[in-house]
N, C-alpha and C positions, 0 to 999 in steps of 0.2 A: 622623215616628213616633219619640218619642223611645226604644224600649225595643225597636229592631229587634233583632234575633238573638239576643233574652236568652231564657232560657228561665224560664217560672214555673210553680213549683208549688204548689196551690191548696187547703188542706184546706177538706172542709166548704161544695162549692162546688157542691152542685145546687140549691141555690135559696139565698134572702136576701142578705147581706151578700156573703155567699162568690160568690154566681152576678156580682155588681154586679161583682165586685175583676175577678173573671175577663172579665169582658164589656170594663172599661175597658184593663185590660193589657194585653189583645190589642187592641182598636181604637188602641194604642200603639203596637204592630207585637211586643208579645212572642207568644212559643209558649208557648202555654199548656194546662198537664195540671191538666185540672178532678177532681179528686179527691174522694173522698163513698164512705161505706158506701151508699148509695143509687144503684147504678150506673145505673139507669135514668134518675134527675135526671143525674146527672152526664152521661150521655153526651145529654140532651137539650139542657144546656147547651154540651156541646162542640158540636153539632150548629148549633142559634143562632148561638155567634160564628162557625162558617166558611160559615154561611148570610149573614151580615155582612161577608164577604171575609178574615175573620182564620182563626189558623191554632190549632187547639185538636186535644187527645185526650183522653179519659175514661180515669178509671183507678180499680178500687173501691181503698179507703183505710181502715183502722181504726185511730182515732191511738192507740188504747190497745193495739195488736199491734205488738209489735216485729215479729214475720214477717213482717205487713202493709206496714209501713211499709219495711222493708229490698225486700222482692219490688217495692214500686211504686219507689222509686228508682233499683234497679238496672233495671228496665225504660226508667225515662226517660234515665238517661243513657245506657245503650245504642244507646238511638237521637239520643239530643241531643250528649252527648257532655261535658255539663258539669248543672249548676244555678245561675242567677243568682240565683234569690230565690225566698225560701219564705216562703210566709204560712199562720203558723197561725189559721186562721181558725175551725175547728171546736167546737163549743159545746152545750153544753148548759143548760138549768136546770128545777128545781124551784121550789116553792113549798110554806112553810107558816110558822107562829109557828117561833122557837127553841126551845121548851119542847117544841115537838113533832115537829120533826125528827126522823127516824131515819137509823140507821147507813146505811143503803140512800141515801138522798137526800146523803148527804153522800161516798158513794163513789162513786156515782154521778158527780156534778160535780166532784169533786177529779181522777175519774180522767181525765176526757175532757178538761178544761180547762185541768189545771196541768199532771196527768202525760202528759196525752198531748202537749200543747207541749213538754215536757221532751223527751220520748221523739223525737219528729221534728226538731226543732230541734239536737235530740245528732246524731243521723242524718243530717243537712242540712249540719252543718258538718263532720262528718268528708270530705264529701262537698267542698265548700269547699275544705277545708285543700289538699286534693290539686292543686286547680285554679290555671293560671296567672292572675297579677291582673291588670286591665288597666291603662291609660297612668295610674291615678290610686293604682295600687294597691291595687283592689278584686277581692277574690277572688270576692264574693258578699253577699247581704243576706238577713238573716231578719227578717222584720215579723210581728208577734204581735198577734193583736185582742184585746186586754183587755175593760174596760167602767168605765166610769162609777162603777161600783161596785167594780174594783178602785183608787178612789183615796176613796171617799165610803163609809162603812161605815153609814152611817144609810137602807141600802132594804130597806124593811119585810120581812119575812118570806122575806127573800134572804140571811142570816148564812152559809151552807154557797157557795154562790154566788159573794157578795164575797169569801169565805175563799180561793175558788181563784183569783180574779183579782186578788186582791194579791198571792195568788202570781206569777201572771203580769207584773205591773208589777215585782216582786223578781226574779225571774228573767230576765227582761230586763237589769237594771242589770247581774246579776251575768256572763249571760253577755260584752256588751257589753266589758266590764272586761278579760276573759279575752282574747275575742277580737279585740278591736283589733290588736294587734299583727300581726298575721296577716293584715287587712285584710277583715274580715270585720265587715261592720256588724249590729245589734240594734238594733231599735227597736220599740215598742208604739204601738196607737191604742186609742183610750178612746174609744168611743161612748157616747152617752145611749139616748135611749128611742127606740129604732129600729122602724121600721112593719114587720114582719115576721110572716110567720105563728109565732114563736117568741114575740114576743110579742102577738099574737091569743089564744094560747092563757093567758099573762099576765096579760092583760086579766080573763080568765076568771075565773083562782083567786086573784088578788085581790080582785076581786068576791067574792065568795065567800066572802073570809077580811073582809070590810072590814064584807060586807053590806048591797051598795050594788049597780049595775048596772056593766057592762062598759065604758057610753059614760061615765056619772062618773066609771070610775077614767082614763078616756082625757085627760078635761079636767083630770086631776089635771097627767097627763105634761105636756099642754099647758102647761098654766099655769105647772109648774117648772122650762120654758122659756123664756128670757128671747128670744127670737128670733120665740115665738108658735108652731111648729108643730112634732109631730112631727119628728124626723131620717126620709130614706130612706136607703135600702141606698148611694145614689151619692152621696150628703154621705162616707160612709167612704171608697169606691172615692178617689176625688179623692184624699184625704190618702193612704191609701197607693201611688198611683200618684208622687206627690210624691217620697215614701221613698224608692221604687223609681228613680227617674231620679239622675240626676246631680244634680241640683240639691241633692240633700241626703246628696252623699258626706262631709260633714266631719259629719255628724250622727248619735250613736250614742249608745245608755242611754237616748234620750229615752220618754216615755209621751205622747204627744198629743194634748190632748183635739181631742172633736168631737162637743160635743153640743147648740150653741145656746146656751151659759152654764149651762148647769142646773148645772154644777161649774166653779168658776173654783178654781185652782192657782198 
């Protein structure tokens, strides 16, 4: 178990991407606090991985509340007594043309995606800074889930979307910069077209906006796959369990993708 006694904290993690990070981390050996406005996913999911023999707690989370996010921290280290790694993994999206976007859609996604990584990630290292490093001089790790579309600005009727997740690949680089010295790593992962009920619902208003069926716009994803098949939720897990280990303590600022080639960098 390479990620015994770390402790991880998980936005956005009663189901999809978020539920996969949290399932793999603890079948690592970390403790893990599955976090979600959704406290009932959440604690379904903490429930699962220690029905799996691993060690989890639920905790409700709003990345866009600073009260929220200070109250669930200060509860975890209370009991844990530190934070190894934090993954912003929490997300949102809409859909429409640019021409038809509104302010709503577009504060929407900037607030939960950019500002609330900003928001938790501030919060996570001050939390950090305070902690002893270990034998490598690592105080702590934040991994950030960008997308695909924070490095490829060309996905259709996603402009407000990609807008926040190039934030997130920028703010990444920038925290990273900052925080090295201190021993505190940054890193992003870049998903492609991930099977999830977020984009289920995707599928939908694409459709819709295209004027086509849900399973055409799927073959669409497909195909702009060079690997052949959708991503799952555990193609992400994987890489950011990577992050999270030792094996990638000299690596920071990075964005990495993981979508099957749909974006090569």
């Amino acid at each position: 178990m390479r990620l015994k006694d770390k402790t991880a904290v998980i936005t956005g993690a009663a189901m999809g991407i978020g539920r996969a990070i949290a399932e793999r981390l603890a079948a690592e050996g970390a403790w893990v606090a599955v976090t979600d406005r959704d406290e009932a996913g959440a604690a379904q999911t903490a429930k699962a991985i220690r029905q799996q023999g691993g060690q989890a707690c639920a905790a409700f989370l709003d990345v866009t509340r600073p009260d929220s996010i200070a109250a669930a921290i200060e509860a975890i280290v209370a009991d844990r007594g530190r934070v190894d790694l934090w993954v912003n993994n929490a997300g949102v999206s809409t859909m429409n043309r640019f021409v038809e976007l509104t302010e709503r859609d577009w504060d929407l996604n900037m607030n939960v995606n950019a500002k609330g990584v900003f928001l938790c990630a501030q919060r996570a290292a001050r939390q950090m800074l305070t902690q002893s490093p270990d034998a490598e001089g690592v105080r702590g790790k934040i991994i950030n889930i960008a997308s695909m579309a924070g490095k490829r600005g060309n996905a259709p009727f996603l402009a407000h979307y990609v807008a926040s997740k190039f934030a997130v690949v920028g703010l990444t680089q920038a925290m990273a910069g900052e925080l090295a010295a201190h021993g505190i790593l940054v890193n992003a992962v870049c998903p492609g077209y991930v099977q999830t009920s977020m984009q289920a619902r995707e599928l939908e208003w694409e459709a819709q906006l295209r004027g086509t069926t849900p399973e055409a716009v799927r073959k669409l994803y497909i195909a702009d796959t060079p690997l052949g098949r959708l991503e799952q939720p555990e193609d992400v897990a994987r890489v950011v369990f990577f992050l999270a280990s030792s094996d990638a303590n000299f690596i920071t600022g990075a964005a990495i993708n993981v979508n099957g080639g749909a974006w090569m960098d």
